[in-house]
Backbone as a printed PyTorch tensor [residue, N CA C, xyz], in Angstrom:
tensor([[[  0.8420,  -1.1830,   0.0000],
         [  0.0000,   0.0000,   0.0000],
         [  0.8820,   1.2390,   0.0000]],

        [[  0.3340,   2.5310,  -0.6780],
         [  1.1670,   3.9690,  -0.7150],
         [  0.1490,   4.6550,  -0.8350]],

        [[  0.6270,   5.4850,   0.2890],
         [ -0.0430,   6.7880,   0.6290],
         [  0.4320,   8.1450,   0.4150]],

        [[ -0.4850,   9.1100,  -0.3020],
         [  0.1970,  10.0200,  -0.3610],
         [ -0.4740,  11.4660,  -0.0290]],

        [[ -0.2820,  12.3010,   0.1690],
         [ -1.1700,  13.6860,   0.5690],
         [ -1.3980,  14.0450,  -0.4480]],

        [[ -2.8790,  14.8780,  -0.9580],
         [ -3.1260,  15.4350,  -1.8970],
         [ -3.7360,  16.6520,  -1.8070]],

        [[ -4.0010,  17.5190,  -2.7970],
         [ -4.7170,  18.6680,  -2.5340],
         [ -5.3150,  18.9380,  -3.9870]],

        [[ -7.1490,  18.9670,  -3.6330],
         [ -8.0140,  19.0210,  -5.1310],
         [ -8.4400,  20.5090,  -4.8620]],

        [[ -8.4650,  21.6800,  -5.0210],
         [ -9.1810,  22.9360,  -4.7780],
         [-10.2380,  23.0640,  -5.9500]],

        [[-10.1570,  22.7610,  -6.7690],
         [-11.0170,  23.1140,  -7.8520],
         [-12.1670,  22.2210,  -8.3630]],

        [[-13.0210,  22.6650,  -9.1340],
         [-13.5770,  21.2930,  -9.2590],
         [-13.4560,  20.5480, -10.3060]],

        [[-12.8010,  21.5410, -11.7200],
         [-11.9880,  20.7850, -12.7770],
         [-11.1580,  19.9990, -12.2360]],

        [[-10.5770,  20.1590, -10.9490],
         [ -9.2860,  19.6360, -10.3740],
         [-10.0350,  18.2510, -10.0230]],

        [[-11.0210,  18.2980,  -9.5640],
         [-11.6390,  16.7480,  -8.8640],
         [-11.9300,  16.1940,  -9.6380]],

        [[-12.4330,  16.7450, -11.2460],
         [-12.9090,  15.7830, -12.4440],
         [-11.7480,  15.2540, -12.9890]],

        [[-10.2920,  16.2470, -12.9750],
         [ -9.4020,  15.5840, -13.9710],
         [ -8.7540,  14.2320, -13.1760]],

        [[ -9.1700,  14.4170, -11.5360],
         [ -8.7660,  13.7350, -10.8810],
         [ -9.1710,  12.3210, -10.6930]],

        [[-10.3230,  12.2250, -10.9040],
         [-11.0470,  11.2830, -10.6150],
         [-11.2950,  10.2500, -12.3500]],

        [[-11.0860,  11.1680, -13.3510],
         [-10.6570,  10.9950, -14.5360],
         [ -9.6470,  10.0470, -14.7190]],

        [[ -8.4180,  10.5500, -14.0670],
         [ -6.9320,   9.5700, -14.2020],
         [ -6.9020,   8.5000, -13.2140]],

        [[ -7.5800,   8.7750, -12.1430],
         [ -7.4920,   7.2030, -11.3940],
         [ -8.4010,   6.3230, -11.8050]],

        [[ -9.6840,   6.5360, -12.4700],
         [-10.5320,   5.3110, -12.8230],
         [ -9.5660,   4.9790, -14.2300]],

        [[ -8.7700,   5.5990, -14.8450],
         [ -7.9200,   4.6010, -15.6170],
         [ -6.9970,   3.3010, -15.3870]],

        [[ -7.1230,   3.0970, -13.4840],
         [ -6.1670,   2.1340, -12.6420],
         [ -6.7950,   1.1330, -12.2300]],

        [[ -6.6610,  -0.1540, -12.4650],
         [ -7.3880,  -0.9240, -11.5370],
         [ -7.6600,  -1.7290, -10.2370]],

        [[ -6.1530,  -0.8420,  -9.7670],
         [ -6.5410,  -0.9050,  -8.2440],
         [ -7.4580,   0.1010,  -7.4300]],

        [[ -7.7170,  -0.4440,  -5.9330],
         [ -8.9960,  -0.2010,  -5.2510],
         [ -7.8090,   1.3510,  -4.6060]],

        [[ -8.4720,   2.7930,  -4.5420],
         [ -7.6880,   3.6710,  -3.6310],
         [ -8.7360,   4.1580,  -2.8940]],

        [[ -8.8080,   4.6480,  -1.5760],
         [ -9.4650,   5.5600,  -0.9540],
         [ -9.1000,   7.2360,  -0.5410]],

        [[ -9.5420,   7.6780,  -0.3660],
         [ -9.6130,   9.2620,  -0.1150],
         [-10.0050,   9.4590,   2.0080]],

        [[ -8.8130,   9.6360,   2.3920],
         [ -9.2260,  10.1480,   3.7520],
         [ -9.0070,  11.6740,   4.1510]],

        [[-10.8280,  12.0030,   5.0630],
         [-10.4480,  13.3450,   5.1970],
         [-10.6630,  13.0680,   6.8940]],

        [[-10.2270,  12.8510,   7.8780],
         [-10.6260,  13.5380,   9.0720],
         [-11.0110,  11.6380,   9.1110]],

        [[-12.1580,  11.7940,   9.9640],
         [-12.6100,  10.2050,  10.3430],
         [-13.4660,   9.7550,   8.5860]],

        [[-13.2480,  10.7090,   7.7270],
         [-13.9040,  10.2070,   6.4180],
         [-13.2820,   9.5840,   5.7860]],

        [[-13.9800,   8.3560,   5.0380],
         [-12.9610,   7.8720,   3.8250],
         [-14.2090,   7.3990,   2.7360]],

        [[-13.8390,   7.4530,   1.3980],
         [-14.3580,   7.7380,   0.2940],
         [-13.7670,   7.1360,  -0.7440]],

        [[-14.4680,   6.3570,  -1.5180],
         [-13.6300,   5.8570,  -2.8520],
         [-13.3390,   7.3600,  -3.9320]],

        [[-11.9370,   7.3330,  -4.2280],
         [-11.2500,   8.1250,  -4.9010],
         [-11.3600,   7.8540,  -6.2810]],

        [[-12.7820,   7.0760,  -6.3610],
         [-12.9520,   7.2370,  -7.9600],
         [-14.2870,   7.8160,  -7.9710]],

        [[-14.6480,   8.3800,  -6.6310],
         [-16.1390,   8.8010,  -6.6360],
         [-16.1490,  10.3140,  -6.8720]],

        [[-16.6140,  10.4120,  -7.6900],
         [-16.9430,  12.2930,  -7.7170],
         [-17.8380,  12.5540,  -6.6170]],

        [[-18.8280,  12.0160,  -6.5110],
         [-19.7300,  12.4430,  -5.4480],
         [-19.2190,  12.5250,  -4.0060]],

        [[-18.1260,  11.3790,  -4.0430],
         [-17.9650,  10.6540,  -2.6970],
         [-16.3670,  12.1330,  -2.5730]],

        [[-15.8510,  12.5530,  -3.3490],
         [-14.8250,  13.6840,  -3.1140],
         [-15.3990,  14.4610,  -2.8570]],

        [[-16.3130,  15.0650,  -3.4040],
         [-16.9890,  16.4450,  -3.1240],
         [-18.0440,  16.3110,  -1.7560]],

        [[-18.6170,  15.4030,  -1.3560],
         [-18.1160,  15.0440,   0.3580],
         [-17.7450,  15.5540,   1.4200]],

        [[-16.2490,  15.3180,   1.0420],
         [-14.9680,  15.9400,   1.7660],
         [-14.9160,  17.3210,   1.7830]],

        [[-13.9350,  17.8110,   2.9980],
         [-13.8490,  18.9740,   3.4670],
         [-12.2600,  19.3940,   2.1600]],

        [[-12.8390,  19.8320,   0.9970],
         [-11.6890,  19.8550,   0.0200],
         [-10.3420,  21.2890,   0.4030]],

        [[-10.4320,  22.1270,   1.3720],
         [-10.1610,  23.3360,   2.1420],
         [ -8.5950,  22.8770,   2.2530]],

        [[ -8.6410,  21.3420,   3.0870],
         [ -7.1260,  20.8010,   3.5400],
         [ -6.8630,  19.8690,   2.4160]],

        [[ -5.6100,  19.4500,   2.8030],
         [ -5.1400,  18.2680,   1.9810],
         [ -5.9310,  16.9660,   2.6800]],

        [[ -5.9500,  16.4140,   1.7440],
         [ -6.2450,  14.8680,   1.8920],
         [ -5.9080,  13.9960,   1.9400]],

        [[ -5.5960,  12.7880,   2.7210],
         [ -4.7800,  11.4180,   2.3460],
         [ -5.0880,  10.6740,   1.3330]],

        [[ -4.7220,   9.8420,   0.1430],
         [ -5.0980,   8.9900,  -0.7490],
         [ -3.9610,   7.3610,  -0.6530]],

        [[ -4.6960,   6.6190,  -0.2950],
         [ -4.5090,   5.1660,   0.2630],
         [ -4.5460,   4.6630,  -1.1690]],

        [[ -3.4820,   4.0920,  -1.5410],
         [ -3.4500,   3.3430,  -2.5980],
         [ -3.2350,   2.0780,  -2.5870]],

        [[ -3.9000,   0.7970,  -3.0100],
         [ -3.9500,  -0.4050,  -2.8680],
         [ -3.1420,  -1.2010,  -3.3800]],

        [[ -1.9870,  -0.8970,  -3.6320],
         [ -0.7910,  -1.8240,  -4.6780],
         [  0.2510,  -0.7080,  -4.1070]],

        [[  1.5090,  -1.7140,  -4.4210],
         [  2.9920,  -1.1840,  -4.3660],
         [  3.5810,  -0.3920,  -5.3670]],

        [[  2.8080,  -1.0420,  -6.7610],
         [  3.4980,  -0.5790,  -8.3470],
         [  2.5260,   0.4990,  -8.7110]],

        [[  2.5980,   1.4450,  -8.4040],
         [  1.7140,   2.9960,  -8.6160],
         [  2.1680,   3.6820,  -8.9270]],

        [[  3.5720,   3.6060,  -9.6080],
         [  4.7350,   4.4220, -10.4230],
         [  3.7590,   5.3050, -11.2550]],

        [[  3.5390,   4.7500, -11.7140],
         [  3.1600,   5.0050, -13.3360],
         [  1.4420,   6.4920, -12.5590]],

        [[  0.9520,   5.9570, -11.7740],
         [ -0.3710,   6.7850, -11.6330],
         [ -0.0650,   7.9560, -10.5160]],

        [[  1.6040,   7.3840,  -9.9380],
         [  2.0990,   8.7530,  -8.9130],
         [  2.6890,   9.8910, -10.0360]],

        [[  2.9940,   9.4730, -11.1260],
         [  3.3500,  10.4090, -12.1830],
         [  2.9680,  11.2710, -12.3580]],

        [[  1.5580,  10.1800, -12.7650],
         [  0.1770,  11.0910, -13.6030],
         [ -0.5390,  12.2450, -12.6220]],

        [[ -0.9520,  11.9310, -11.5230],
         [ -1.3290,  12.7630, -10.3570],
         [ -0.4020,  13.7750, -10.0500]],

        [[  0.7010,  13.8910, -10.3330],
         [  1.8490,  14.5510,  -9.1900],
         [  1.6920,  16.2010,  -9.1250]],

        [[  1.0380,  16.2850,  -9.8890],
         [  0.4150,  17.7800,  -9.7940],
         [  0.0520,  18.1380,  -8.0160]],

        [[ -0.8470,  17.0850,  -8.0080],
         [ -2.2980,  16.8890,  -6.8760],
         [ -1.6600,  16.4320,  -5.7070]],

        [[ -0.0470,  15.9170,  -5.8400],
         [  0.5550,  15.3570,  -4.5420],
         [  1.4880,  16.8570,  -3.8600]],

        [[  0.9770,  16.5470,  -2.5570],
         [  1.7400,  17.8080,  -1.5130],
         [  2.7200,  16.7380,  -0.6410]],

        [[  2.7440,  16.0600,  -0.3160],
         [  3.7520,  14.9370,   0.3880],
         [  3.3550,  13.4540,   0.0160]],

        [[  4.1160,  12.7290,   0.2920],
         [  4.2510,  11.2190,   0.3650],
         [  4.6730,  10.6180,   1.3730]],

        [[  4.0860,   9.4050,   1.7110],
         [  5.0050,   9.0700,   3.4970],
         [  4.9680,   7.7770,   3.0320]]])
């Protein structure tokens, strides 16, 4: 699993977002606070308190390729 901090402010930002991860077929979630949300949900992002960064839980090790594509949207990695 890899986790990384993100930050969506916009709401083009949540479509292009939610855009490039349903191209993956692993399972990721979106944590805000005690919330968590599938990160392929538009509905289920806009939800969230989008103000802070967010955690995004990624379900596989090999996420090279989709930490790329996102890296706009990444503020840290742990």
């Amino acid at each position: 699993m890899k986790s990384v901090t993100i930050k969506l402010s916009y709401a083009e930002e949540v479509k292009n977002f939610v855009n490039t991860v349903n191209r993956y077929p692993f399972e990721m979630d979106l944590r805000s606070g005690r919330h968590v949300v599938d990160a392929k949900s538009i509905l289920g992002i806009f939800s969230l308190d989008l103000s802070k960064p967010i955690a995004l839980d990624i379900y596989t090790d090999h996420c090279e390729a989709l930490l790329k594509e996102i890296g706009s949207y990444i503020v840290s990695e742990q």
